[in-house]
C-alpha positions as CSV (number, residue, x, y, z in Angstrom):
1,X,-73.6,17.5,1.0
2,X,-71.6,20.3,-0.3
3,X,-67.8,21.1,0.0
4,X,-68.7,24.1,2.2
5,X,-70.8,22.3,4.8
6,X,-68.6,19.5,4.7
7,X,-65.7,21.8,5.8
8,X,-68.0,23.4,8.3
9,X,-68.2,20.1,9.4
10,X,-64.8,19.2,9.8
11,X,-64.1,22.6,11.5
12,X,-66.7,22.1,14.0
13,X,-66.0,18.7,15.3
14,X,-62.1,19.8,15.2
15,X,-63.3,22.3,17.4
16,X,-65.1,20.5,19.9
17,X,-62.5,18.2,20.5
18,X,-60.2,20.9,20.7
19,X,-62.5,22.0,23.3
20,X,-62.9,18.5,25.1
21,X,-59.2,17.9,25.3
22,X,-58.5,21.7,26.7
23,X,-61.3,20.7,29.4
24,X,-59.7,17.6,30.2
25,X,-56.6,19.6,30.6
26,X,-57.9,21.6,32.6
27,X,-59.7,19.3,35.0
28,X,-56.0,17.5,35.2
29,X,-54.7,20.8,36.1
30,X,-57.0,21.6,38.8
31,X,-57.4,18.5,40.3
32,X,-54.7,16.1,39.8
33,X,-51.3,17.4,38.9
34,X,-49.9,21.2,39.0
35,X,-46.6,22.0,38.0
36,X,-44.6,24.7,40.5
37,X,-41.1,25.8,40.6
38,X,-39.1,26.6,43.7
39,X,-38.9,30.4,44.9
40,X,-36.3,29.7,48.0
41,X,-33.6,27.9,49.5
42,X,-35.6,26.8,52.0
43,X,-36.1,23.3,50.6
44,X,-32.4,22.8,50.2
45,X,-30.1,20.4,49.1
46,X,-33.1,18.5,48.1
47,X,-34.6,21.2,45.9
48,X,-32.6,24.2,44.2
49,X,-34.0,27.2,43.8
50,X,-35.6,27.5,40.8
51,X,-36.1,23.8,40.5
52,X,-40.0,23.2,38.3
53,X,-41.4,20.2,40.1
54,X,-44.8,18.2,40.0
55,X,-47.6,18.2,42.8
56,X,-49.7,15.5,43.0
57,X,-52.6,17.1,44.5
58,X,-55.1,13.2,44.7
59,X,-53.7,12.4,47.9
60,X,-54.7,14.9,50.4
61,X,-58.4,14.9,48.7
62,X,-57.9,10.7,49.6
63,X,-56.0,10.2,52.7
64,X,-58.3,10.1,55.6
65,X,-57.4,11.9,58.1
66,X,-56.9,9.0,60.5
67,X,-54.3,7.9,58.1
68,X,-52.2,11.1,58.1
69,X,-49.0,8.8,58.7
70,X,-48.4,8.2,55.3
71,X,-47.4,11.8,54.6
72,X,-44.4,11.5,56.8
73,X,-41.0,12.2,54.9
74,X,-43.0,13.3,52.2
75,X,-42.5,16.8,50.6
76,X,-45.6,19.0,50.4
77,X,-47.1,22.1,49.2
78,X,-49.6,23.4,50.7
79,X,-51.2,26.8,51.3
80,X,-50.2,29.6,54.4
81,X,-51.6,29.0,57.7
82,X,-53.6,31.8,59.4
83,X,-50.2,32.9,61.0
84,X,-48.5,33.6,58.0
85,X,-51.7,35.6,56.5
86,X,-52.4,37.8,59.7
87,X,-48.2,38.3,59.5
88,X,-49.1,39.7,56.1
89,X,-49.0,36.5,53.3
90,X,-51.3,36.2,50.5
91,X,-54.1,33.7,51.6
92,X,-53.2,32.1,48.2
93,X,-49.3,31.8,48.6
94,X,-48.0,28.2,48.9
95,X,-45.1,27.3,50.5
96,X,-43.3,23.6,50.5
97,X,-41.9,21.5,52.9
98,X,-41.6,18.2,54.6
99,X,-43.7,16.4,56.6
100,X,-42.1,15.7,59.8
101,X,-44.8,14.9,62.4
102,X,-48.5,13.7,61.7
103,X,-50.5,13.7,65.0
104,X,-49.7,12.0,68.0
105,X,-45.8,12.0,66.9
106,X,-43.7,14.5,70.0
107,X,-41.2,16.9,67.7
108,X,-38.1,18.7,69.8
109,X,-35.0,19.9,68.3
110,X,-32.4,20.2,71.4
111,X,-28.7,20.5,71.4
112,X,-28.7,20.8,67.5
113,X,-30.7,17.6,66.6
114,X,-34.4,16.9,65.2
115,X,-36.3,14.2,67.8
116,X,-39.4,12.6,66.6
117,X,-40.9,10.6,69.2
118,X,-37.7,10.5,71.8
119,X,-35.1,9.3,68.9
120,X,-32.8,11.8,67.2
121,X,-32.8,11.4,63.7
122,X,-29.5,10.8,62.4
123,X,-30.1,9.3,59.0
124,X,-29.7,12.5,57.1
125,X,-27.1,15.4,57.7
126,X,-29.7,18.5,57.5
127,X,-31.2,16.5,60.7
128,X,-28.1,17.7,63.1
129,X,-26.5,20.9,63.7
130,X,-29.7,23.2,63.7
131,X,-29.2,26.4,65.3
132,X,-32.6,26.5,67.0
133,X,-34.2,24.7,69.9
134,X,-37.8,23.9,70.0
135,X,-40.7,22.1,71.8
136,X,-41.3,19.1,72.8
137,X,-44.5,19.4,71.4
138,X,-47.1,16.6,70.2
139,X,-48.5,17.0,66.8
140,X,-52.3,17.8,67.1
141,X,-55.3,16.1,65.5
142,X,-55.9,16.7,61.5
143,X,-52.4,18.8,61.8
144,X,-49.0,18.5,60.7
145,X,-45.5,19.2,61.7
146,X,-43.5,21.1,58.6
147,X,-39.3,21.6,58.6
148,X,-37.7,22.9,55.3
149,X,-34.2,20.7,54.6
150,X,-32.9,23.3,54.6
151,X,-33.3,23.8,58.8
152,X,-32.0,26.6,59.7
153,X,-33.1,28.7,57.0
154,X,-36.8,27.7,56.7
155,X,-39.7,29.4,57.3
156,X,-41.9,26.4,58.9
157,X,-43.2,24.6,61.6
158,X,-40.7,26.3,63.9
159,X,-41.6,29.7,63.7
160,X,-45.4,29.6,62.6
161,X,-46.4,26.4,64.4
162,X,-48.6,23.5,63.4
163,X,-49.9,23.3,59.7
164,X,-53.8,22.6,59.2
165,X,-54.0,19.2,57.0
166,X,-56.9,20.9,55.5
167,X,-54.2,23.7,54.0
168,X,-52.6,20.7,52.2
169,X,-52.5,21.4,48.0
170,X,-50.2,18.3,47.4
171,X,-47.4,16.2,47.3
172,X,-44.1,17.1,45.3
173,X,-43.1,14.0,43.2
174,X,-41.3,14.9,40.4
175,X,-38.9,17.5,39.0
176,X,-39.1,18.2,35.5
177,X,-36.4,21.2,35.0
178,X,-33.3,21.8,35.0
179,X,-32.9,18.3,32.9
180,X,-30.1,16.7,34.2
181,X,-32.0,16.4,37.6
182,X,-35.3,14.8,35.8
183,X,-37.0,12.3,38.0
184,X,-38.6,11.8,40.7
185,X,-38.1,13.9,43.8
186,X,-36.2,11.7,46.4
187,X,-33.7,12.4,49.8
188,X,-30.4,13.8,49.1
189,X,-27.8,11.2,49.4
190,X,-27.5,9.5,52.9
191,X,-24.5,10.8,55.1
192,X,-22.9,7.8,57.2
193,X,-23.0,9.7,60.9
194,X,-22.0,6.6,63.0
């Protein structure tokens, strides 16, 4: 074989790999991890704006919808329900948030506090003082119940109503930027109320 054709060769096999690994990236992309930075305060003090997080996106493709529980306290990303798009969103904007109901859980915020199921929650601050009052209401079937941390500047549950589980992209797990805040994406620090 000649220098030429084995250089042909060597290009061409370079190049399909090339090609193999940017498919692989891109199936990885798509389907199992996206990065996404944060656009609003909405989400704060847990995430700054401008944070770049991580979005598992497996989960909602594997959590049956009987088993919707497991999201609660988790922090997701997920695209605009209808409300949002007939108010004038983008059908493909995404918004983040946490899960506070899954269905069957009662959600109220009276008299400043957050009650899930009858019980205030008290173990974190952005839980009290909100400025709003809402509900009772009982999370629906294949539905969520979305608050921002940040409670009284969030647009979420409380304004647009329940989210569709089938508008779910992912869940946040892991912010990557700025750097001294690398690591996995957890509750702000626990505030002693009692």
């Amino acid at each position: 074989m000649s220098t030429t054709q084995e250089k042909r060769n060597s290009i061409l096999r370079d190049l399909k790999n090339l090609l193999i690994w940017i498919s692989i990236a891109l199936i990885i992309r798509w389907q199992v991890i996206e990065p996404r930075w944060i656009p609003s305060g909405s989400m704060l003090p847990t995430l700054q704006i401008q944070d770049k997080i991580l979005v598992e996106k497996l989960t909602p493709k594997i959590t049956s919808k009987s088993n919707l529980a497991k999201l609660k306290n988790k922090i997701v990303v997920f695209n605009v329900p209808e409300q949002l798009i007939n108010a004038g969103y983008e059908a493909d904007t995404a918004l983040i948030k946490r899960v506070i109901g899954t269905p069957g859980d009662k959600v109220e915020v009276r008299d400043g506090n957050l009650y899930l199921n009858d019980i205030a929650q008290r173990n974190y601050f952005f839980d009290q003082n909100i400025n709003y009052s809402i509900g009772p209401f009982i999370v629906p079937e294949d539905s969520l119940w979305v608050m921002g941390d940040n409670r009284n500047n969030s647009m979420d549950s409380h304004i647009w109503g329940f989210l569709p589980y089938k508008k779910v992209i992912g869940k946040a797990i892991f912010r990557y930027w700025p750097f001294n805040k690398i690591g996995p994406i957890r509750f702000p620090a626990l505030n002693n109320l009692d």
